[in-house]
C-alpha positions as CSV (number, residue, x, y, z in Angstrom):
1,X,28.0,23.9,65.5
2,X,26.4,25.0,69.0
3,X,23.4,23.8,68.1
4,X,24.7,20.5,66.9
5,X,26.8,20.3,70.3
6,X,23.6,20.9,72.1
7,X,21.6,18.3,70.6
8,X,24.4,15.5,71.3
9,X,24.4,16.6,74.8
10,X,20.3,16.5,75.1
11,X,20.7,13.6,73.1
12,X,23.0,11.9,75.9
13,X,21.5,13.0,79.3
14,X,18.0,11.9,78.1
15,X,19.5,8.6,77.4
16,X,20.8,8.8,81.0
17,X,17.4,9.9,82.6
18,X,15.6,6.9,80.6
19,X,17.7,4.2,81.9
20,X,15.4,1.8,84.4
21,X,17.4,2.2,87.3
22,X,17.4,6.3,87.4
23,X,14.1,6.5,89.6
24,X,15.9,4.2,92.1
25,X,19.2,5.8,91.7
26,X,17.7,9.1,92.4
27,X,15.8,8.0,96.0
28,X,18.7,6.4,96.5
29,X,21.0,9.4,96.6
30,X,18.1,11.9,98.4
31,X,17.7,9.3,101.4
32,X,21.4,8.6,102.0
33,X,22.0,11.3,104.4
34,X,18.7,11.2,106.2
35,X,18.9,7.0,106.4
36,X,22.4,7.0,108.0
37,X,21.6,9.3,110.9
38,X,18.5,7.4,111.5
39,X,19.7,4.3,111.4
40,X,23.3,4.4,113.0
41,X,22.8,7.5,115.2
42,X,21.4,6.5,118.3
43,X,20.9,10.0,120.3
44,X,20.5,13.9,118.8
45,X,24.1,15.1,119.2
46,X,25.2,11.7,117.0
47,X,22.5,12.4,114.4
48,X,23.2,15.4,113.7
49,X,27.1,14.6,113.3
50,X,26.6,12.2,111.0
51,X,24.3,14.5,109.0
52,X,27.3,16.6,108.6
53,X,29.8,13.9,108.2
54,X,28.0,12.1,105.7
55,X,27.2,15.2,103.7
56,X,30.6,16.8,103.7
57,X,32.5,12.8,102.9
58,X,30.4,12.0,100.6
59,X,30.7,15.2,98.8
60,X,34.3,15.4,99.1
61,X,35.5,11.7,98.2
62,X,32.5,10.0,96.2
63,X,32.0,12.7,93.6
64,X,35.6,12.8,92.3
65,X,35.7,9.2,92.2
66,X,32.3,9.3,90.4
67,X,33.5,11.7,88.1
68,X,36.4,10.1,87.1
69,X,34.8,6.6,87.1
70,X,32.0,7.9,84.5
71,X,34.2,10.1,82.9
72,X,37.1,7.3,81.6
73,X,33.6,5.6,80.2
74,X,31.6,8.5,78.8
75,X,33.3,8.8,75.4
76,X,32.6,5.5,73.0
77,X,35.0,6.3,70.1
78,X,33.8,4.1,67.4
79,X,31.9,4.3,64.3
80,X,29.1,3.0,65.7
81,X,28.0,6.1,67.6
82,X,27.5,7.8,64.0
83,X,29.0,11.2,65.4
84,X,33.1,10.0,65.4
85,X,32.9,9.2,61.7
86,X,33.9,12.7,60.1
87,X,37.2,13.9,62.1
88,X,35.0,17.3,61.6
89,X,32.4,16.2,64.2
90,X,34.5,14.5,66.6
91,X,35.1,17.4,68.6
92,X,31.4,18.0,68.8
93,X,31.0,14.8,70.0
94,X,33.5,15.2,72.5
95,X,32.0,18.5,74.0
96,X,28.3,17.5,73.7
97,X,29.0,14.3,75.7
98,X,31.7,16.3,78.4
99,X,28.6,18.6,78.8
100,X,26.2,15.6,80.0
101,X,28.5,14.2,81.8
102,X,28.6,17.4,83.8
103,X,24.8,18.0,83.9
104,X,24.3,14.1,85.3
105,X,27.2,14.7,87.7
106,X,25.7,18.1,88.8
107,X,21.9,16.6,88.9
108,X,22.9,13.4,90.9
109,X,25.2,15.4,93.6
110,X,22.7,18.1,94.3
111,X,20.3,15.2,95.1
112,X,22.5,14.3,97.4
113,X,23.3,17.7,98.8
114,X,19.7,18.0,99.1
115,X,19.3,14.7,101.2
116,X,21.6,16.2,103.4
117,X,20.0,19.2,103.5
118,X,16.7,17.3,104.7
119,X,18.9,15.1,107.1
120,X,19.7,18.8,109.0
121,X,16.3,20.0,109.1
122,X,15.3,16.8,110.2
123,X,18.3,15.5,113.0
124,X,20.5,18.6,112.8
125,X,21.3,21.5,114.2
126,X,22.4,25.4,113.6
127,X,25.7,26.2,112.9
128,X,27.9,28.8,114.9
129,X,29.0,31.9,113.4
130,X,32.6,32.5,114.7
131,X,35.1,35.2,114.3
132,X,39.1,34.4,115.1
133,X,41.3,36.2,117.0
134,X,43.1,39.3,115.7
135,X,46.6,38.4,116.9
136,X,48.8,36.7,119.4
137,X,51.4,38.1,121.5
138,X,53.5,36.5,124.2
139,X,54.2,37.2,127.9
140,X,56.7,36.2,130.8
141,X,57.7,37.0,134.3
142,X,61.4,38.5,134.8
143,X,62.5,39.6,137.8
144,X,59.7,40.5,138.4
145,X,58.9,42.6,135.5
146,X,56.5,41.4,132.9
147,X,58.3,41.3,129.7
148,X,56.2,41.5,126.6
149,X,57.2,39.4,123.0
150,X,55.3,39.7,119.9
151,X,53.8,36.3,118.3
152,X,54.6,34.8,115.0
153,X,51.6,36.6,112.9
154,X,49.6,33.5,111.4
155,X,52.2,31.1,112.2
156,X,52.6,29.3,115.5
157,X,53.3,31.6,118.6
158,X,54.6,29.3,121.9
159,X,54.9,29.7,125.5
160,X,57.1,27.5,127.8
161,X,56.1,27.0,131.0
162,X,59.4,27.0,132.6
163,X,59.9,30.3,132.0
164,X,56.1,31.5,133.1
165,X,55.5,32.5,129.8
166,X,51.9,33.0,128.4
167,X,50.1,33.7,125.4
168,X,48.0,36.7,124.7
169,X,45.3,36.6,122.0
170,X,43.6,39.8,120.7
171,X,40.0,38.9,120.7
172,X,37.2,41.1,118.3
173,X,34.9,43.3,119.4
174,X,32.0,41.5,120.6
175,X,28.1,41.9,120.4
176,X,27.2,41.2,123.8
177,X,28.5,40.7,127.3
178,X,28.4,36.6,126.7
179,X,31.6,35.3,125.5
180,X,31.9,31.9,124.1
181,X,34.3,29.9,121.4
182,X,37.2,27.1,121.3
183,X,40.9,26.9,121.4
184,X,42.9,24.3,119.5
185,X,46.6,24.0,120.2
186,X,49.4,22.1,119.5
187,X,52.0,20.4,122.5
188,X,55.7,19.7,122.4
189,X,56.9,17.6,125.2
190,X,60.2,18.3,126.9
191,X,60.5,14.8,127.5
192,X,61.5,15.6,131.7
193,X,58.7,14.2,132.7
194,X,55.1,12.4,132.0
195,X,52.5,14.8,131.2
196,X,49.9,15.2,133.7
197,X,47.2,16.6,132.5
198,X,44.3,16.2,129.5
199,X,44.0,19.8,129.0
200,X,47.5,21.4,130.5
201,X,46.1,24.7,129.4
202,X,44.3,27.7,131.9
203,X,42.1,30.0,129.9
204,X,41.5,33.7,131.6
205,X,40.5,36.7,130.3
206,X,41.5,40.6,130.4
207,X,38.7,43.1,130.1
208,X,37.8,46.4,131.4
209,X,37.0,44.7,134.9
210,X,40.9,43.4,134.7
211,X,41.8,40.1,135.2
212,X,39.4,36.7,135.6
213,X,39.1,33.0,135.2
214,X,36.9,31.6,132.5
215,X,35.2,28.0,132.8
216,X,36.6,26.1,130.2
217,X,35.6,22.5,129.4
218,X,37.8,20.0,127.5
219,X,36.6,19.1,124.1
220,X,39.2,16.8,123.0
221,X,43.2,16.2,123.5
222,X,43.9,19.4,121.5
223,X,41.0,21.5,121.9
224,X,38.7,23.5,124.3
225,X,36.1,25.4,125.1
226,X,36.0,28.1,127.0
227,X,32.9,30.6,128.4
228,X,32.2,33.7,130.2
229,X,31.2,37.3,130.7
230,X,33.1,40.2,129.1
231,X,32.8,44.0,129.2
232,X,34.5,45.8,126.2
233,X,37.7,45.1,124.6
234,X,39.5,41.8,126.0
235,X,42.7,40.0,125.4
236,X,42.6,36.3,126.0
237,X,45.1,35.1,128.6
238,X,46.5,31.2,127.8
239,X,48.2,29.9,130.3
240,X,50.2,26.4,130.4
241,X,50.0,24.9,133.2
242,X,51.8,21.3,132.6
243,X,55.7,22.0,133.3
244,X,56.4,19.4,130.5
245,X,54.1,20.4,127.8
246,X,54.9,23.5,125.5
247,X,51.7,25.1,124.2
248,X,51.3,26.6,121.3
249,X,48.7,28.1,118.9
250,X,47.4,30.6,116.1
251,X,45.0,33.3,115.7
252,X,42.6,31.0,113.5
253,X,42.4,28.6,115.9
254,X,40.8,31.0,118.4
255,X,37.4,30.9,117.7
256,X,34.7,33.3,119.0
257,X,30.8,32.6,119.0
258,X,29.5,35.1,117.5
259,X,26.0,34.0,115.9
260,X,24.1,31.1,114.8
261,X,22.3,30.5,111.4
262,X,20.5,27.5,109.6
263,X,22.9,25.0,106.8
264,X,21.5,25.7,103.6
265,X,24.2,28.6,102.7
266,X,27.1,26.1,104.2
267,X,25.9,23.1,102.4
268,X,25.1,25.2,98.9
269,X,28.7,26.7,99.5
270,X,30.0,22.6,99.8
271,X,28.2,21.9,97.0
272,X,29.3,24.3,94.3
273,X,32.8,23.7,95.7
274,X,32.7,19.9,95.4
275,X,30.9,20.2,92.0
276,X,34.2,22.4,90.6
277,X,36.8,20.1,92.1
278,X,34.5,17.1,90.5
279,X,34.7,18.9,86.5
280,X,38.0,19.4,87.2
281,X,39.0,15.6,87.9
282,X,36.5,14.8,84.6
283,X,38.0,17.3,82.3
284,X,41.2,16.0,83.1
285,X,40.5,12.3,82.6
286,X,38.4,13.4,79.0
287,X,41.8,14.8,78.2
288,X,43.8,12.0,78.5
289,X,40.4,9.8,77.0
290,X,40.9,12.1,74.2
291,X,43.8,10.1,72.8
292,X,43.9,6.8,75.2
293,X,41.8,4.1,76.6
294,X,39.3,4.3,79.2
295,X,41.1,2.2,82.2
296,X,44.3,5.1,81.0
297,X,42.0,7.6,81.6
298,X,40.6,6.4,84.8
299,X,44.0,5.8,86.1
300,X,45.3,9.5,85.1
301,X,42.3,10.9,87.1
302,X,43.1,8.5,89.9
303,X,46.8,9.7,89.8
304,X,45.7,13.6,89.5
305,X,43.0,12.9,92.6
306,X,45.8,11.3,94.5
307,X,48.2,14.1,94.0
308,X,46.2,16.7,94.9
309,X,44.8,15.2,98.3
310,X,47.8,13.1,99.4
311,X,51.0,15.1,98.3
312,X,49.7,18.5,100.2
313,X,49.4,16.3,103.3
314,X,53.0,15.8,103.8
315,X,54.4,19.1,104.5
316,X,52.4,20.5,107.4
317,X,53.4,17.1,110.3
318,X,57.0,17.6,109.5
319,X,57.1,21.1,109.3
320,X,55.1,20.9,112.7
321,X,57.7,19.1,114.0
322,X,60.8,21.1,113.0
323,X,58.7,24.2,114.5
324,X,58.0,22.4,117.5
325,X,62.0,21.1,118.0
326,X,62.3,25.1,116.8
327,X,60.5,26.2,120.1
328,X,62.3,23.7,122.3
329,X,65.6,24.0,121.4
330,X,65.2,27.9,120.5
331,X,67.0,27.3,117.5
332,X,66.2,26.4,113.9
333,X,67.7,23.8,112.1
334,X,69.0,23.7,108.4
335,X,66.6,22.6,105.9
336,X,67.8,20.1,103.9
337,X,67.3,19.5,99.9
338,X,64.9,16.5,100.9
339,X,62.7,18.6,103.3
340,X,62.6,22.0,100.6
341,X,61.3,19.2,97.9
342,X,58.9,18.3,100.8
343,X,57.7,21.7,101.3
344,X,57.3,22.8,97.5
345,X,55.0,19.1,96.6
346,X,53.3,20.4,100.1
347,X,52.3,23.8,98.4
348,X,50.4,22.0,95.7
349,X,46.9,23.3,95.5
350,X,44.6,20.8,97.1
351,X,41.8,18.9,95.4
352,X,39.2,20.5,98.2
353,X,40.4,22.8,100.5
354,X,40.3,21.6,104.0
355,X,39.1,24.7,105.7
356,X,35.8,24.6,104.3
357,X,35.2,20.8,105.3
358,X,36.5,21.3,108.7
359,X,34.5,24.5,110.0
360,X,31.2,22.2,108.5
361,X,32.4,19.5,110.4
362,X,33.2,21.2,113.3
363,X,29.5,22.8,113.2
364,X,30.6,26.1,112.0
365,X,29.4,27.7,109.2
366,X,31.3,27.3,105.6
367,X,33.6,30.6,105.0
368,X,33.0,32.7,101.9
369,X,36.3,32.5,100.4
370,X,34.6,28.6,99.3
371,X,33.1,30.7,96.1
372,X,36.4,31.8,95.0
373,X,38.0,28.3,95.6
374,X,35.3,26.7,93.7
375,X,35.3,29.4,90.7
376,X,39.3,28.6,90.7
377,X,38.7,25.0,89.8
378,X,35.6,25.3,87.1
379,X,38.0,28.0,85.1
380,X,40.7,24.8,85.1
381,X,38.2,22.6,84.1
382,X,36.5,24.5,81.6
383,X,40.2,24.9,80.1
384,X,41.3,21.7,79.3
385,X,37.8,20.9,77.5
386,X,39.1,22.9,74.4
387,X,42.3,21.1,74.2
388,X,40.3,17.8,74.8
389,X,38.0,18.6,71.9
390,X,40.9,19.4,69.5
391,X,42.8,16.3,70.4
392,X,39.7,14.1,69.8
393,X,39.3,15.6,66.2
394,X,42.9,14.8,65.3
395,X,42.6,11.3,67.1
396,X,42.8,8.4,64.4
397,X,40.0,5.7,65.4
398,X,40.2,2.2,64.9
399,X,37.6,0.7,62.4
């Protein structure tokens, strides 16, 4: 039986490899990346962010929708492809050709990887090794006595600048006396006022030498970065200084230069993680191709892409904003039955995890916990091909 299985799938990816337009196909997909930054990006820093962003999109968003396009068409069951004849080969058929279906989908998507790859060595740059803070605390003036508050853990800590509160963030050791990294936080406006500033946030630091000022230099409406000298431990001192505007913000979102390396390991790590979320979304549409059509199979995958990208995406704005009228108000409101049905399709697993794509994107280097997400999604993929198999054996096919 294995070896049968293994000749259908040799069989099928040669057949794939021979077709005219593979050659073309192939350059095609190894000079995307490179092509794009050269042609669109018209100075260094733009190159290199498109090499990133054309890397990490087109991993994250044309491989599923490859693998589920190719996927609805991959099985012909009819009794001209010889194999679908005896019900006893059928599920052979079915897991030689899921098998090179997987190989092509792996083979085309490292090309492309590896165009991106040469885009970086080419237009790119390193990416920044970063460690996030340890924990955030909370400080005000009363009476003049400084009264100290302890943050929210990994959730959102806030300080309100009417009450001279500020925020305290527990930065790692460090290996030098250089300190560098970025803070993104959130606002709530108190609506008593128009904001006045871009960045209504003052960044200081507490060391061994006490108290001083860091330059900081705004990134973006939300984000910062900040740089300086320290000398042994240090806390990180944030300091609203809007009266309208509530700051808030979490220990991951401190980040910390630590290091700089080269892309390879991040893009391999976006790779293999793209490559499991893709088998996943073509087991799932060979299951329901199992015992449906082709266009029902490619609209299940659609429907099963769709749910895991768009239905995790709902909980976190409105939960943001019930924990930002939270921090206003100073008291919770009730959750409703609507909003607990919000929060429970927001804790579906998503298709790609967005940590991963946004450190890449963000020039940072891919976190390790990406092996463990990928490995996750190849064990559900390489589960349903079983059931797949079994309901293509009992499927009756139309002569």
């Amino acid at each position: 039986m294995i070896r049968r299985v293994l000749a259908i799938t040799g069989a099928a990816l040669m057949e794939a490899l021979r077709a005219r337009l593979s050659p073309l196909i192939a350059l095609v997909l190894v000079a995307a990346v490179p092509m794009t930054a050269l042609v669109l990006g018209e100075d260094a820093d733009t190159r290199a962010w498109l090499v990133r962003s054309v890397t990490a999109e087109g991993l994250r968003v044309l491989l599923p929708l490859g693998a589920i396009l190719g996927g609805g068409f991959l099985l012909k069951p009819n009794l001209k492809r010889g194999w679908t004849i005896l019900p006893a080969r059928r599920a052979e058929y079915f897991t030689g050709g899921a098998l090179a279906g997987a190989l092509v989908l792996m083979l085309s998507s490292a090309l492309f990887a590896g165009g991106g790859l040469i885009g970086n060595l080419a237009f790119g740059s390193d990416l920044t090794v970063t460690s996030q803070g340890v924990e955030i605390n909370k400080q005000r003036e009363r009476d003049g006595v400084t009264v100290y508050a302890e943050g929210k853990g990994e959730g959102y800590t806030w300080a309100n600048p009417n009450y001279n509160e500020e925020l305290l963030a527990e930065l790692p050791a460090q290996p030098g006396n250089d300190l560098s990294g970025t803070i993104e936080f959130r606002m709530v406006w108190t609506a008593e006022g128009a904001p006045r500033d871009r960045a209504p946030v003052a960044v200081a630091l507490i060391d061994a030498d006490g108290r001083h000022e860091l330059e900081s230099r705004v990134l973006s409406r939300y984000r910062l970065h900040f740089h300086g000298r320290v000398n042994g431990p240090a806390q990180l001192v944030i300091t609203p200084t809007d009266p309208v505007l509530i700051i808030g913000t979490t220990p991951d979102r401190i980040r910390v230069e630590v290091d700089r390396t080269g892309a390879t390991g991040s893009i391999l790590r976006l790779w293999v993680l793209c490559v499991a979320a893709a088998l996943l979304c073509l087991s799932a549409v060979l299951l329901v191709r199992a015992l449906a059509t082709a266009p029902t199979a490619v609209l299940a995958g659609l429907l099963l892409l769709s749910v895991l990208t768009m239905l995790p995406n709902l909980g976190p704005t409105s939960g943001m904003a019930r924990d930002r009228r939270a921090a206003v108000e100073g008291v919770r409101p009730d959750i409703t039955l609507a909003q607990r049905l919000e929060d429970e399709l927001a804790a579906i697993p998503r298709l790609h995890p967005e940590t991963a794509f946004d450190e890449y994107l963000g020039a940072r280097v891919v976190p390790g916990n990406a092996w463990g997400d990928a490995g996750l999604r190849l064990l559900a993929a390489l589960a349903m091909l079983p059931i797949g198999a079994l309901l293509f054996r009992a499927r009756q096919i139309a002569r």
